[in-house]
N, C-alpha and C positions, 0 to 999 in steps of 0.2 A: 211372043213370049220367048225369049233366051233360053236359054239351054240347064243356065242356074236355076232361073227362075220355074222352068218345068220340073228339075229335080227335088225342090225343096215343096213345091206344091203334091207332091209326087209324095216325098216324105212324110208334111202331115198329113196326109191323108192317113197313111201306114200308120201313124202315130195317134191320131184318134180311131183308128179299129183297135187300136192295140187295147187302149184307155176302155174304151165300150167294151172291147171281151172280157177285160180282166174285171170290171162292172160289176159285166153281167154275170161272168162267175161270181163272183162275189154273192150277188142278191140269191142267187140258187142255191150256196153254198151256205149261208149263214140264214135267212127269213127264219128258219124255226128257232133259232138261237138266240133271242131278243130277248131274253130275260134272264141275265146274267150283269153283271157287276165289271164296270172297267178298272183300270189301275195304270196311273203314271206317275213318275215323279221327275218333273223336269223345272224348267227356268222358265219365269212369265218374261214379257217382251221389257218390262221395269227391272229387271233381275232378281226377283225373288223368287226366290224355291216356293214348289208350288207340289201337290197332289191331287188325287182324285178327294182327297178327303177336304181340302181347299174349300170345293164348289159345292160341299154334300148341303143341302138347304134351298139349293137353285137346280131351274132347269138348265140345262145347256144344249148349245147347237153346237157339233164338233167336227170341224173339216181338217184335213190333211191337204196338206199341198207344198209351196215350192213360191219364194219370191221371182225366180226365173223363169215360171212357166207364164207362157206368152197368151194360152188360150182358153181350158179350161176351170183354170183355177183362177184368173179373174173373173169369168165371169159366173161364176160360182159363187165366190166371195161377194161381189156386186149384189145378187138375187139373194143373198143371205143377208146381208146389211137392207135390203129394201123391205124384206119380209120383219125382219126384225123392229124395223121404223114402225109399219101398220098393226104387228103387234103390240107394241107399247102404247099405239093409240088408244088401244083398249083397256081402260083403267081397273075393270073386271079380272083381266087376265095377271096370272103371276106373271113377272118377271124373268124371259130367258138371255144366259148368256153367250155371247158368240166366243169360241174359241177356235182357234187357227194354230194346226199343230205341226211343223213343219217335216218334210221327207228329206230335209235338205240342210242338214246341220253346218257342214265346211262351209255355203255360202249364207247361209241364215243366221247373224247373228240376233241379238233382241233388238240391237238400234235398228238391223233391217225390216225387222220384223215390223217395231214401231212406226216406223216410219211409212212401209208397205202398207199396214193396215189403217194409217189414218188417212190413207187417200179415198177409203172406200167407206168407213165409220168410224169414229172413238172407241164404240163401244167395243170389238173386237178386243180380245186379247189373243198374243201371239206366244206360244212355248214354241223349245228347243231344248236341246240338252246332246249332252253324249248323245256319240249312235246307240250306245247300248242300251241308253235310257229310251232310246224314241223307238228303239229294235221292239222294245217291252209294250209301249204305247201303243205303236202299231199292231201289235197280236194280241191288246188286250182287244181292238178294235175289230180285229178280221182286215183288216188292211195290208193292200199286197203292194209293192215298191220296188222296179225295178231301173237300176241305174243303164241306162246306153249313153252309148258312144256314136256320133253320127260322125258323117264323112265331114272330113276335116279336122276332127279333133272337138267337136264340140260336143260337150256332153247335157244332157237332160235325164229327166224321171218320169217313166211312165209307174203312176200308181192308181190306186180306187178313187174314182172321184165320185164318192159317196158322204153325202154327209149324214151326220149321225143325231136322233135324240136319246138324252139322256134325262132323267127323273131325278128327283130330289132328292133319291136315295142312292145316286149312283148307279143305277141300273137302265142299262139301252132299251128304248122301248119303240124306238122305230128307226129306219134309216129314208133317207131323201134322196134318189137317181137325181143326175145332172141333170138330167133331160129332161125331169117334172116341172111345167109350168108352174112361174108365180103364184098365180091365184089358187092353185092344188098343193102348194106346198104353206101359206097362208092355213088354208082350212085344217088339210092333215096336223099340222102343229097346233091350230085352236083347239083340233075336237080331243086331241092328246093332255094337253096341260088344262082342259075347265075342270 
């Protein structure tokens, strides 16, 4: 292994403790807090203005992330699109929508978004908006986003990679760790929306 190659190995490493702590703050930080009411008002990935009042009638899965992150947010997005397929298998079960809400406005537009999201499902929809508007989305969510700079000049986001359920009325009623296996995160959302 070269010398690059040990530093940038070296880096994400750094780079997912960083993701896991701020996590796992997160889940200590918010767990009793689930039953409150989100709010955004941003652009869907087709460019129509969109809110939390948009989706009031549906359940929704709600991730934050980043079309340039390399690691955790695909494969996030992935297990969210597979979970979503086996739900809808069940014709029982309402109807949840995925949304993908980005940390990364300057490079997310909605055609990247579009485009990002149909490598992994259709059903996906992607917002964006001002920072000030995604500033708003992210604290209605407890979501924490920080920009770095790595050597060289390249820059990334380390933020929560937590995904979130939300209720028909607009209200969070659970959140999803990265780390929660397929088949656990399958069940937690059936026994949540029957």
């Amino acid at each position: 292994m070269n010398q690059s190659s040990g530093f940038r190995a070296g880096l994400f490493g750094s780079v997912v403790v960083i993701v896991v702590a701020v996590t796992a703050a997160f889940v200590v930080l918010h767990t009793k807090d689930f039953d409150r009411g989100i709010r955004f008002a941003l652009t869907n990935h087709f460019g129509q203005d969109v809110t939390e009042q948009t989706y009031l009638g549906r359940y929704l899965i709600v991730f934050f992330g980043f079309t340039h992150c390399v690691d955790v947010c695909p494969a996030q997005v992935a297990k969210l699109a597979r979970v979503i397929g086996i739900l809808r298998e069940d014709w029982s079960l309402p109807r949840v929508q995925p949304l993908f809400i980005t940390v990364d406005p300057r490079r997310d537009s909605a055609e990247r978004l579009q485009t990002y999201l149909a490598g992994f499902d259709a059903r996906f929809v992607g917002l964006t908006g001002s920072s000030d508007a995604l500033v708003l989305a992210r604290r209605s969510f407890g979501v924490v986003s920080i920009e770095s700079v790595l050597k060289g000049g390249e820059r990334t986001l380390l933020h929560s990679s937590v995904a979130y359920l939300v209720d028909t009325d607009g209200r969070l009623i659970t959140h999803i760790a990265a780390g929660t296996n397929f088949r656990s995160v399958v069940e937690l959302i059936r026994e949540k929306i029957q």
